[in-house]
N, C-alpha and C positions, 0 to 999 in steps of 0.2 A: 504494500500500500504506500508505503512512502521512499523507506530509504533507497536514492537512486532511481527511483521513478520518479518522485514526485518535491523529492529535494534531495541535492547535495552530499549526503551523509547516513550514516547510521545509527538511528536514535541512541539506539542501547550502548554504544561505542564511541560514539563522536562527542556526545552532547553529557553537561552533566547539571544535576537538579541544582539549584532552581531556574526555572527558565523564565525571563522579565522581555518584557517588550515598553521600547522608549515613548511610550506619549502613546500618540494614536497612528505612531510609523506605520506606514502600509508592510507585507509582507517582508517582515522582518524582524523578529526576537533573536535573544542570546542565553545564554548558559552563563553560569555564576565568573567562568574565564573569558567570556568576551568571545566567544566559540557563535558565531552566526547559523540560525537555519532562515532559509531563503529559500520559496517556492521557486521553480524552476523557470525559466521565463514566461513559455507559454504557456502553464497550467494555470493562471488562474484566468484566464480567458476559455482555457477547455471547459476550466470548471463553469463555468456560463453558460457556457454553450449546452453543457447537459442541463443543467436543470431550468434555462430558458426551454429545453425539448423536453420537459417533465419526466424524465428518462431517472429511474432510481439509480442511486450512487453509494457503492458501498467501499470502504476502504478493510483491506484485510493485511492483517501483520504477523507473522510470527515473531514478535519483538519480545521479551522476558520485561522490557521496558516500556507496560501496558500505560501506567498514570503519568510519564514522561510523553510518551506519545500522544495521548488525548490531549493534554497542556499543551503539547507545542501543536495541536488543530485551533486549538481554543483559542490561542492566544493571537495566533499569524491571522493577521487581516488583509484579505484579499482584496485588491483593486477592484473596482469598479469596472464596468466593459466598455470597454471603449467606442463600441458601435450604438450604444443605449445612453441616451444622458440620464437617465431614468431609472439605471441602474445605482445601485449602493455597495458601500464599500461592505463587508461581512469576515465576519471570526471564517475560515476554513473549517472547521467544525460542521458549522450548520447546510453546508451543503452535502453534506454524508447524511443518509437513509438511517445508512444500517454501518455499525463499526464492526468488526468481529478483530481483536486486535487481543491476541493472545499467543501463548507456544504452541506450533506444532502445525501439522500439515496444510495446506491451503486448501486438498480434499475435503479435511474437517470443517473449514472455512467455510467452503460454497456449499457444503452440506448445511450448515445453520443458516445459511444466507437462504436457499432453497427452502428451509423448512418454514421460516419466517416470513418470506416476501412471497412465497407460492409462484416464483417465477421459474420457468423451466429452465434448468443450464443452457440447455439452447440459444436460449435468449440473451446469455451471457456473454461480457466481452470484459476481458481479464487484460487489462496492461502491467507488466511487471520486470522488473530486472533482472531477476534469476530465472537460468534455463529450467532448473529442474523442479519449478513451481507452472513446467507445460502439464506437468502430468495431472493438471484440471480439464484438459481435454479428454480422460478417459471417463469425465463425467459428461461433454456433452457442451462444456464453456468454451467459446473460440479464445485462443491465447496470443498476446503479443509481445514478443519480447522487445525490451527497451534498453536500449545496450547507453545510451549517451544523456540520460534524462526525458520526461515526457517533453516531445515536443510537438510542434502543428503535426510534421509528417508524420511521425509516429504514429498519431493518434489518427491522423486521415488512413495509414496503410492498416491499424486497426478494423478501422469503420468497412475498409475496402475489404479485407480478408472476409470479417463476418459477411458482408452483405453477398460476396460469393457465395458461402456457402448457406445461405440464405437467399436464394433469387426469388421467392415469389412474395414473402414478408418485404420485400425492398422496393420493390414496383410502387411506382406512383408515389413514394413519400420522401418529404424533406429531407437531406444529408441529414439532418441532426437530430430527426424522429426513431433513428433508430441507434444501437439495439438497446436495450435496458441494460445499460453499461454496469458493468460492476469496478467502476475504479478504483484503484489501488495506488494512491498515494505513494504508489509502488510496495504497497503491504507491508510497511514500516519495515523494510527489511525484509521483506518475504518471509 
């Protein structure tokens, strides 16, 4: 869900408690060393884009560094969209559904995400930085790996992969109506 998808670093390694944000800085808090996390360029515009497309957002981590993680969603305030004057600025937090941000497999992950949201893995589209968090495609989730940070193409060769293997869901509807994205923050670390 996050680390390297969706910022910079790895919570549970990088960063250490407590984590403070200067005033009302946009995307950008510290660690008690002056250790920066900083959403990645394009993600908080991705993050727009989904939930302008009502599209559910979940973030999934196997991080050991559960209450570090949720703090640094909470605290990071994501810009505003640049195409909406209408738009506000928001905690990263509040654009996640659903968190599932705990140890252990990302199987178990989109198993609670499925059980909870009643969305078919199908439906799913998993961005993430570690190769061996594909293995949510034996559930049914389309997988993308993110080798350099989420970024626009990233997330368009995402949208593209699902909608391949998705052709008659994809017909007639906006780039951005589809799929019911499960983003991952790069899953805090996978």
């Amino acid at each position: 869900m996050y680390s390297y998808t969706l910022w910079p670093l790895w919570i549970d390694t990088h960063v250490a408690s407590p984590l403070e944000r200067d005033g009302d800085k946009l995307n950008e808090i510290h660690d008690r060393f002056g250790e920066k996390v900083v959403l990645y360029h394009d993600v908080p515009q991705i993050l727009h884009r989904l939930r302008t497309a009502n599209l559910v957002i979940a973030a999934c981590s196997r991080t050991s560094a559960t209450a570090l993680a949720r703090q640094a969603l909470a605290l990071l305030l994501v810009p505003p969209m640049t195409e909406d004057p209408g738009s506000q600025v928001m905690p990263a937090i509040k654009f996640f559904d659903q968190l599932e941000i705990y140890p252990g497999s990302k199987i178990a992950h989109f198993k609670q995400l499925h059980k909870k949201t009643g969305i078919p893995y199908s439906e799913m589209l998993f961005f993430d930085d570690e190769r061996r968090n594909k293995e949510v495609e034996s559930l049914g989730v389309t997988f993308q790996l993110v080798l350099d940070g989420l970024d626009n193409a990233c997330f368009e060769q995402g949208l593209k992969t699902w909608r391949e293997r998705h052709p008659e869901e994809s017909k007639g509807e906006p780039k951005e109506a589809n799929p019911q994205a499960e983003e991952t923050t790069q899953t805090a670390q996978a």
